[in-house]
BAFI-174128 format. One line per field, with one value per atom (N, C-alpha, C, O, CB): y, x, z; atom name. Coordinates in steps of 0.2 Angstrom, whole numbers, plus 5000, padded with zeros to 4 digits. Glycine has a CB too. Layout:
# BAFI-174128
py Y	...
px X	...
pz Z	...
name CA	...
***
This chain:
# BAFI-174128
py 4994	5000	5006	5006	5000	5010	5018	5021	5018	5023	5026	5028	5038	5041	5023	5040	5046	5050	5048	5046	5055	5057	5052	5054	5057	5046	5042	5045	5049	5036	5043	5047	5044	5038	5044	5046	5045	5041	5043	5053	5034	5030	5033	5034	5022	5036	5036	5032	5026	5037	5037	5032	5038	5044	5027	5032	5033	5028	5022	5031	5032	5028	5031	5037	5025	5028	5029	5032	5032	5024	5038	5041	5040	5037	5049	5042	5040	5043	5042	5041	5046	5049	5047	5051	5057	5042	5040	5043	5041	5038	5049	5052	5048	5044	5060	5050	5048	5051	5053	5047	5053	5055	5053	5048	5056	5055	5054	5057	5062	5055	5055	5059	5063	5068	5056	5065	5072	5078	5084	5071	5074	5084	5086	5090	5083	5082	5085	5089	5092	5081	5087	5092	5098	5101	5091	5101	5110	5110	5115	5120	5104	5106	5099	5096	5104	5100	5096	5091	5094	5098	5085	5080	5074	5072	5073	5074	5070	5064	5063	5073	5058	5052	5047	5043	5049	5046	5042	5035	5037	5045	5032	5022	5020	5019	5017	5018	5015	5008	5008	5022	5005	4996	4997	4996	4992	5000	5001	5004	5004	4993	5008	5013	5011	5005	5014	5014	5016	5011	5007	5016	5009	5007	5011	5017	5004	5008	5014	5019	5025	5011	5016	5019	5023	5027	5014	5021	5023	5030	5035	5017	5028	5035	5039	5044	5031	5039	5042	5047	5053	5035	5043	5047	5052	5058	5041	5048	5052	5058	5063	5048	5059	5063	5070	5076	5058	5066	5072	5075	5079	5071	5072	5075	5079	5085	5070	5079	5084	5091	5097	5081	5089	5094	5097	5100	5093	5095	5099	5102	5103	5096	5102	5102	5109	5110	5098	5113	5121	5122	5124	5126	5120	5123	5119	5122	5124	5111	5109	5112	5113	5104	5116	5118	5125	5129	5119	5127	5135	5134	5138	5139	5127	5124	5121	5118	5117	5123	5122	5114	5113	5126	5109	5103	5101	5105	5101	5094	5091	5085	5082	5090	5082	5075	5068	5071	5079	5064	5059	5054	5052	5059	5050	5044	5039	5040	5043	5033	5025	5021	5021	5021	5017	5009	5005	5009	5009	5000	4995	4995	4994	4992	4998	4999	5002	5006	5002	5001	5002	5009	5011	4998	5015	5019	5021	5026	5018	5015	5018	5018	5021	5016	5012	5010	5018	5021	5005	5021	5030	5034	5040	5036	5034	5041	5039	5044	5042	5033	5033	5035	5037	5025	5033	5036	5043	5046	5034	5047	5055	5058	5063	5060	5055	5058	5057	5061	5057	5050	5051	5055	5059	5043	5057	5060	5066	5070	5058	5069	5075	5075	5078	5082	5070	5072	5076	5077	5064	5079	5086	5088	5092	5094	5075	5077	5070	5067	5078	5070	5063	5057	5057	5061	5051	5044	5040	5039	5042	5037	5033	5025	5023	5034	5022	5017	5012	5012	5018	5007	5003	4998	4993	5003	4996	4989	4984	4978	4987	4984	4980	4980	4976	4978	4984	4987	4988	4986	4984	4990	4992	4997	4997	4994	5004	5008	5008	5013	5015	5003	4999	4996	4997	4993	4991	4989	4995	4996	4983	4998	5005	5004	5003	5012	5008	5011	5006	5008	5017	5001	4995	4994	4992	4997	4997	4999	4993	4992	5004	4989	4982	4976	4977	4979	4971	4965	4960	4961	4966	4955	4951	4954	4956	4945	4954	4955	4950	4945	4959	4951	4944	4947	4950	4941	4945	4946	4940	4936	4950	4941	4933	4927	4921	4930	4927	4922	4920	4915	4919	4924	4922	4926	4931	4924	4925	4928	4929	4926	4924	4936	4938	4945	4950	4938	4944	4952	4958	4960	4951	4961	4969	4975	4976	4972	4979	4987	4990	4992	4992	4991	4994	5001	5004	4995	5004	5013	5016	5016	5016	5019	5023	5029	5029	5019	5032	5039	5043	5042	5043	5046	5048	5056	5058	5045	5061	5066	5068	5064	5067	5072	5070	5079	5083	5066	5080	5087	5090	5087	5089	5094	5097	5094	5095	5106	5092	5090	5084	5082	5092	5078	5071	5068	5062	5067	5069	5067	5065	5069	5073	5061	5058	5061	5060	5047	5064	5069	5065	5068	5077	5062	5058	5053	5053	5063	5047	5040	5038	5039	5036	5034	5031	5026	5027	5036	5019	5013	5012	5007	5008	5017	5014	5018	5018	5011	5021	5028	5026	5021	5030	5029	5030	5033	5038	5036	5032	5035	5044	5049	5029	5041	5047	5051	5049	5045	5059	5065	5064	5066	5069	5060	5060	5065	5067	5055	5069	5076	5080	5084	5079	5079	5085	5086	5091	5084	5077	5075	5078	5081	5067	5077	5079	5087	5089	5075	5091	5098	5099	5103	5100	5097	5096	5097	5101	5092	5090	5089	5094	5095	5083	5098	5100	5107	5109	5101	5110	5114	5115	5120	5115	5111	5108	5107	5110	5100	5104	5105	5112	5113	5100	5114	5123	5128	5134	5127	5122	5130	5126	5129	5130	5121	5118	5124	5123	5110
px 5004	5000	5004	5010	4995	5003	5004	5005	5002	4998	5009	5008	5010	5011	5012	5010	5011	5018	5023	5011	5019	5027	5029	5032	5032	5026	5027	5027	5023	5020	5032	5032	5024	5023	5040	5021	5014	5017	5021	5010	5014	5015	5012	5006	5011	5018	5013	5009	5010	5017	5003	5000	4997	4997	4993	4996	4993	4987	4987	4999	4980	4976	4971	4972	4974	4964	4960	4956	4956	4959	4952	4945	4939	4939	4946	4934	4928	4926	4922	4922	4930	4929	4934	4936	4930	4937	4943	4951	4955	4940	4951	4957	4961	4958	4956	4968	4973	4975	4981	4977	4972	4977	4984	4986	4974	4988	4993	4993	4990	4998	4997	5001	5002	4999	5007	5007	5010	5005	5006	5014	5001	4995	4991	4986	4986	4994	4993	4999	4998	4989	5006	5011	5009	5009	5018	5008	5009	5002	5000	5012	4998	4991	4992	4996	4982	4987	4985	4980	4977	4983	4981	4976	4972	4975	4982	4965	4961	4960	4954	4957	4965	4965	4959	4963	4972	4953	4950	4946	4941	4947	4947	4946	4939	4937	4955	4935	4929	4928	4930	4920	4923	4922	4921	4924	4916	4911	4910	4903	4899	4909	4903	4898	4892	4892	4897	4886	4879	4879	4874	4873	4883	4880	4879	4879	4884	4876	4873	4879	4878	4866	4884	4888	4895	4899	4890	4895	4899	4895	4898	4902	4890	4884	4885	4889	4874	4883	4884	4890	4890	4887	4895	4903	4905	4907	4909	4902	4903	4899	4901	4901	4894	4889	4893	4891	4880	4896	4898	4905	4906	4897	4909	4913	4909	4911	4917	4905	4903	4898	4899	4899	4896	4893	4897	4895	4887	4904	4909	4915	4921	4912	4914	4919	4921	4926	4917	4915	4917	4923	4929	4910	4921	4928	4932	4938	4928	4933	4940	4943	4949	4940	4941	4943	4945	4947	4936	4944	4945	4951	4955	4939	4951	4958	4965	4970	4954	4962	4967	4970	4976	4971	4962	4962	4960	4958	4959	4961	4956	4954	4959	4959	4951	4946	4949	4951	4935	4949	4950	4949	4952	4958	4941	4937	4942	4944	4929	4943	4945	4941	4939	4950	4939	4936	4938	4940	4929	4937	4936	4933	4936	4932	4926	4922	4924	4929	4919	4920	4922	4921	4916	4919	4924	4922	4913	4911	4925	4909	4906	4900	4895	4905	4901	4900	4900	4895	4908	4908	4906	4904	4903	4913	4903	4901	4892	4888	4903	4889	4883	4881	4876	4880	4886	4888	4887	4884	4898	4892	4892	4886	4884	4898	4883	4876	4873	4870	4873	4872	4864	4866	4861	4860	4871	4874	4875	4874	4879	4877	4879	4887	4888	4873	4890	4897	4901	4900	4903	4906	4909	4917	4920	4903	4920	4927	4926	4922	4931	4934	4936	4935	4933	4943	4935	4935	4938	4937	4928	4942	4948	4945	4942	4957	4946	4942	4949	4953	4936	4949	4953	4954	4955	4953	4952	4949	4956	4954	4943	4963	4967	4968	4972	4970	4967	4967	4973	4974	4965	4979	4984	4985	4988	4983	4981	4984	4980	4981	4986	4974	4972	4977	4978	4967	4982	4987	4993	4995	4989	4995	5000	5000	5004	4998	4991	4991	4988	4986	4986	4988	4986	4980	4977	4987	4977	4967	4964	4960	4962	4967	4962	4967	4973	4958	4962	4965	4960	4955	4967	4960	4955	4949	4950	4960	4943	4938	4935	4935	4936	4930	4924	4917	4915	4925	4913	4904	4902	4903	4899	4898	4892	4896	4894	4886	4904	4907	4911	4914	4904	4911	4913	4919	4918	4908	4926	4931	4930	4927	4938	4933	4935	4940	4940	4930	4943	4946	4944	4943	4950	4943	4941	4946	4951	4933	4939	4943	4941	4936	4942	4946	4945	4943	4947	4954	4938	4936	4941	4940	4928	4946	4952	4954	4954	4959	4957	4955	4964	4968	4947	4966	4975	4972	4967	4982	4977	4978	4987	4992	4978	4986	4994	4995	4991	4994	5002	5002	5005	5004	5007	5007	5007	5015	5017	5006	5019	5026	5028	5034	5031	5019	5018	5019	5020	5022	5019	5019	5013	5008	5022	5013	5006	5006	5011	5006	5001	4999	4992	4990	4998	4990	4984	4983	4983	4977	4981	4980	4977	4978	4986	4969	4965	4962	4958	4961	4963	4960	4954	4951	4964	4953	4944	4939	4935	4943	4941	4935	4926	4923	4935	4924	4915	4914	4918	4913	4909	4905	4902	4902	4897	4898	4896	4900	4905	4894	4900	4903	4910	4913	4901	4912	4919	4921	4927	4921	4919	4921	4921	4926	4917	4917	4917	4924	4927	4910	4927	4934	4938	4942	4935	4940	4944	4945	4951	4943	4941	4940	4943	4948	4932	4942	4943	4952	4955	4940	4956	4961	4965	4971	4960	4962	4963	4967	4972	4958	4961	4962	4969	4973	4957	4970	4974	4981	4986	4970	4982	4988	4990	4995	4988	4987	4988	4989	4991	4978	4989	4988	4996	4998	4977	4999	5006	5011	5017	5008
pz 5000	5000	5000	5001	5006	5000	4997	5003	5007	4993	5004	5009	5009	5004	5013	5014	5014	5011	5013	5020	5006	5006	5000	4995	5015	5001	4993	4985	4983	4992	4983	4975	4972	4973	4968	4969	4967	4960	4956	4965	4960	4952	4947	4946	4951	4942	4934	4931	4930	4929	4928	4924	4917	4915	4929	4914	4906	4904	4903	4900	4904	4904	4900	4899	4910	4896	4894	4898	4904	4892	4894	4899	4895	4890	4900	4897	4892	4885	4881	4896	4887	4878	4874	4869	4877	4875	4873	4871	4867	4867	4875	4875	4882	4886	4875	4880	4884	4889	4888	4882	4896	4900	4903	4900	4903	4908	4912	4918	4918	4908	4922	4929	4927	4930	4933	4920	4918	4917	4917	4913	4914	4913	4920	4920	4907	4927	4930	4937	4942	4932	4933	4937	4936	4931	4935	4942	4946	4947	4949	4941	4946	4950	4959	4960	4942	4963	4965	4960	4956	4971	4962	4958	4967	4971	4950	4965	4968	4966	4963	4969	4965	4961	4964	4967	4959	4964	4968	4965	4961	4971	4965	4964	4968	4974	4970	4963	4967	4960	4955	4968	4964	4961	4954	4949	4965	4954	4947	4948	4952	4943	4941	4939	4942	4941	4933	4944	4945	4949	4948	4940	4953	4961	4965	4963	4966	4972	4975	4980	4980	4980	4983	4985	4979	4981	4990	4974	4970	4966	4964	4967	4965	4962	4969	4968	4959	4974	4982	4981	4980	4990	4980	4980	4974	4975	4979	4967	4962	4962	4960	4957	4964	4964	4972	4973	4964	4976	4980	4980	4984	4985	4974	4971	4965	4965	4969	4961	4957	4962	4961	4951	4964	4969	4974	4978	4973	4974	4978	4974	4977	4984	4966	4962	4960	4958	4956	4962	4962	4968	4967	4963	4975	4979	4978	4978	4987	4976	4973	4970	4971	4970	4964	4956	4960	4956	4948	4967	4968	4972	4972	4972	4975	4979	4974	4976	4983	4968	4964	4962	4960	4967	4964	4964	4956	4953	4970	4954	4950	4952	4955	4944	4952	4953	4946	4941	4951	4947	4941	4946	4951	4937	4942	4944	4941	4936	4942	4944	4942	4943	4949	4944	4940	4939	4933	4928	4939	4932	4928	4922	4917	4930	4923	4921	4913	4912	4925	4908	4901	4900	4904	4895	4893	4892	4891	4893	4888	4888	4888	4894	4895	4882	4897	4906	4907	4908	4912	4906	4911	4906	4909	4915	4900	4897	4900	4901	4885	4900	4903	4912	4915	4901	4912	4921	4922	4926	4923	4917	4918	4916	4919	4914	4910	4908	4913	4916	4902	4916	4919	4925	4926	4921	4931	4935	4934	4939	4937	4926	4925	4931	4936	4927	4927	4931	4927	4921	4933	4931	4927	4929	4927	4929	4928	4930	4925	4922	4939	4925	4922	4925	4931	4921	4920	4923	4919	4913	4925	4922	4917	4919	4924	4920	4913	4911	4910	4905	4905	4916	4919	4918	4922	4924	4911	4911	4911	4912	4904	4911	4915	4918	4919	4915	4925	4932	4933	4938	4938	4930	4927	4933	4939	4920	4930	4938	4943	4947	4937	4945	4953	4955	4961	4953	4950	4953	4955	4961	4950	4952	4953	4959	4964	4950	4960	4967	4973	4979	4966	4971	4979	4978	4983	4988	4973	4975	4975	4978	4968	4970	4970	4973	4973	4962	4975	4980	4981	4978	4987	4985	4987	4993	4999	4989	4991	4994	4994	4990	4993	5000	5002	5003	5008	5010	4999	5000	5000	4996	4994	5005	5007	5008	5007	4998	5011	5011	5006	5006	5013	5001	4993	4993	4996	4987	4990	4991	4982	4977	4996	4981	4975	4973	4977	4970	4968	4968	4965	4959	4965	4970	4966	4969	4972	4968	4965	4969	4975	4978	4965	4977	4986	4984	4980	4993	4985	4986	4991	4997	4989	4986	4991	4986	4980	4995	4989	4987	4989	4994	4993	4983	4984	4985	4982	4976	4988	4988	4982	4982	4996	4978	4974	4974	4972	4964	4977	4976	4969	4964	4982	4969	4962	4959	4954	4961	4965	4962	4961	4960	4966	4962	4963	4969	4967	4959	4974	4980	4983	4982	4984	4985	4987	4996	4999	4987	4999	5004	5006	5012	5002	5005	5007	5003	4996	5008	5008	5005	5011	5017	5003	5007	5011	5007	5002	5014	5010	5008	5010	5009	5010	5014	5018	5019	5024	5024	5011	5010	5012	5010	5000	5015	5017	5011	5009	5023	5006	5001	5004	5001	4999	5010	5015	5016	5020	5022	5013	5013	5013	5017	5018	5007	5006	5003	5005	5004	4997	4995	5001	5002	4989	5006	5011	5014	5016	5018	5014	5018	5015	5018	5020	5007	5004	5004	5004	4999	5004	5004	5011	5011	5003	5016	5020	5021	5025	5020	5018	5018	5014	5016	5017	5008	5003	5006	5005	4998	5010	5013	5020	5021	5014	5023	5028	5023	5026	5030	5018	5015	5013	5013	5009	5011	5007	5014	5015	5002	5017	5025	5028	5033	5034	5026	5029	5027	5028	5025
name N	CA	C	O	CB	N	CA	C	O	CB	N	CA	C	O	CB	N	CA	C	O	CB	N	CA	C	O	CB	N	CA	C	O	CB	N	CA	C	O	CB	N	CA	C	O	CB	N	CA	C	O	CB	N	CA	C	O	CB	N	CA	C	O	CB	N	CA	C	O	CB	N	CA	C	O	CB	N	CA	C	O	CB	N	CA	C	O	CB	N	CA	C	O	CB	N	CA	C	O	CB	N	CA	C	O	CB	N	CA	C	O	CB	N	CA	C	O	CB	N	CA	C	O	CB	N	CA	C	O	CB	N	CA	C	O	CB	N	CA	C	O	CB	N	CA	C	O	CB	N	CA	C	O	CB	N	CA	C	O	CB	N	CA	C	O	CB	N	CA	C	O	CB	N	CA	C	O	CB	N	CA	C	O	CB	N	CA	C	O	CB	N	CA	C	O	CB	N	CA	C	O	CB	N	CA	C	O	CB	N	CA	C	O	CB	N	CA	C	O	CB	N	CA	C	O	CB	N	CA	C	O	CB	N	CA	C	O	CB	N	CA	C	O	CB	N	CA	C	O	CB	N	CA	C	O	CB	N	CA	C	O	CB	N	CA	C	O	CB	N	CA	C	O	CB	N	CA	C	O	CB	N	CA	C	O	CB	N	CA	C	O	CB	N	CA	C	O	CB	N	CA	C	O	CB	N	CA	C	O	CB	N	CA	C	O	CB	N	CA	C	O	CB	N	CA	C	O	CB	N	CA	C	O	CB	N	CA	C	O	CB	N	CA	C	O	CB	N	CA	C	O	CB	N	CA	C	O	CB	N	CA	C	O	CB	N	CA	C	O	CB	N	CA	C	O	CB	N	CA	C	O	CB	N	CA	C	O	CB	N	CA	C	O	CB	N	CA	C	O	CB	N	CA	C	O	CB	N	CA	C	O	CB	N	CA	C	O	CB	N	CA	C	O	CB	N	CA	C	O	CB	N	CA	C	O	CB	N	CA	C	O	CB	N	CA	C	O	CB	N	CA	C	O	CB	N	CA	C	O	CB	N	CA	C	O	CB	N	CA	C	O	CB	N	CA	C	O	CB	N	CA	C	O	CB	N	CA	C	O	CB	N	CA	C	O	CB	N	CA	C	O	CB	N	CA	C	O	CB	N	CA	C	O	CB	N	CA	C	O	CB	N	CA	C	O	CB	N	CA	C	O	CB	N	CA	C	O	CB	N	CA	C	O	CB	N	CA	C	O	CB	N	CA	C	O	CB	N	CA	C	O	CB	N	CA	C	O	CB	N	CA	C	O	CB	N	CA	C	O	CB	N	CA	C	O	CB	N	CA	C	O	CB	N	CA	C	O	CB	N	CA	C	O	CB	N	CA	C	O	CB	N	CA	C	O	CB	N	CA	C	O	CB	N	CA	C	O	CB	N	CA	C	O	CB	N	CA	C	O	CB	N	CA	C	O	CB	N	CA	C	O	CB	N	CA	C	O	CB	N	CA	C	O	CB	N	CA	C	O	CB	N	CA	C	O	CB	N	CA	C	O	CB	N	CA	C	O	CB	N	CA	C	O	CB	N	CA	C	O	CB	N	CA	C	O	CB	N	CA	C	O	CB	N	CA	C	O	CB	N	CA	C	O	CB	N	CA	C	O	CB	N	CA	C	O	CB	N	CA	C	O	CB	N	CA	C	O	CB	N	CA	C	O	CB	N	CA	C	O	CB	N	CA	C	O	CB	N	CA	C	O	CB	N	CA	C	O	CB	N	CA	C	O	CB	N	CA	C	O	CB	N	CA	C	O	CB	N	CA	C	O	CB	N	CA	C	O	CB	N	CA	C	O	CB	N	CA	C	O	CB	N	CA	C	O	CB	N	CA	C	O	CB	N	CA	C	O	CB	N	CA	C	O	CB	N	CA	C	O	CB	N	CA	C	O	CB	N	CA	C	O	CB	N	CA	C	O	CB	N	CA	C	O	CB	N	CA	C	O	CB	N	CA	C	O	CB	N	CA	C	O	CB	N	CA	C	O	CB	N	CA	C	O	CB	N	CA	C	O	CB	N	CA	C	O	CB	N	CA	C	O	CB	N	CA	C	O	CB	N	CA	C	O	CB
***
């Protein structure tokens, strides 16, 4: 797992519109990189939706948001319309950078073991430095936490 003061893993990955982002179009900003299982669940629609209704004071904190999952391009371009989400979502489908960042592993429902993605959530400062890392994100007012955190780093 990831940890604090850790150099942040590059990546290069697909987004729903089929462009390519990277780590690098987001050096000299802060980036909010956060990892959930899969589109239009009910805790992952929860999170997504309070990241876009807190995306004005992120964007004023000089932050950006970028969603991960699995899930296929066209999985999130139906994701952002029906939500009106109004950040990226990179479409993971070899979990390539879930693995980077520790996000996915073995989990257990109903006794059943399998592998997914852990909902955790990186803070990355603008020089790549990982400043917040959390493997056991709550869906419940997690943008409020990150704003939160956003603020707390800018004032160090």
């Amino acid at each position: 797992m990831l940890k604090l003061n850790d150099k942040a893993p590059s990546f290069s990955a697909q987004t729903e519109d089929g462009t390519i982002i990277s780590s690098d179009d987001f050096k000299g900003k802060w980036l909010v990189l956060y990892f959930y299982p899969k589109d239009n669940t009910a805790g992952c629609t929860k999170e997504a939706c309070s990241f876009r209704d807190g995306m004005e004071e992120i964007t004023s904190l000089g932050a950006a948001v970028v969603g991960v999952s699995p899930d296929s391009p066209s999985s999130h371009q139906k994701f952002i319309a029906k939500h009106d989400l109004n950040f990226k979502l990179i479409s993971d489908q070899d979990k390539k950078v879930c693995e980077a960042y520790s996000a996915i592993g073995e989990k257990s429902m109903c006794g059943k073991k399998y592998i997914g993605v852990f909902r955790s959530t990186f803070i990355i400062s603008p020089d790549g430095i990982i400043k917040y890392a959390n493997y056991k994100v709550k869906a419940d007012g997690h943008a409020t936490e990150i704003i939160g955190e956003l603020k707390k780093l800018q004032n160090d």
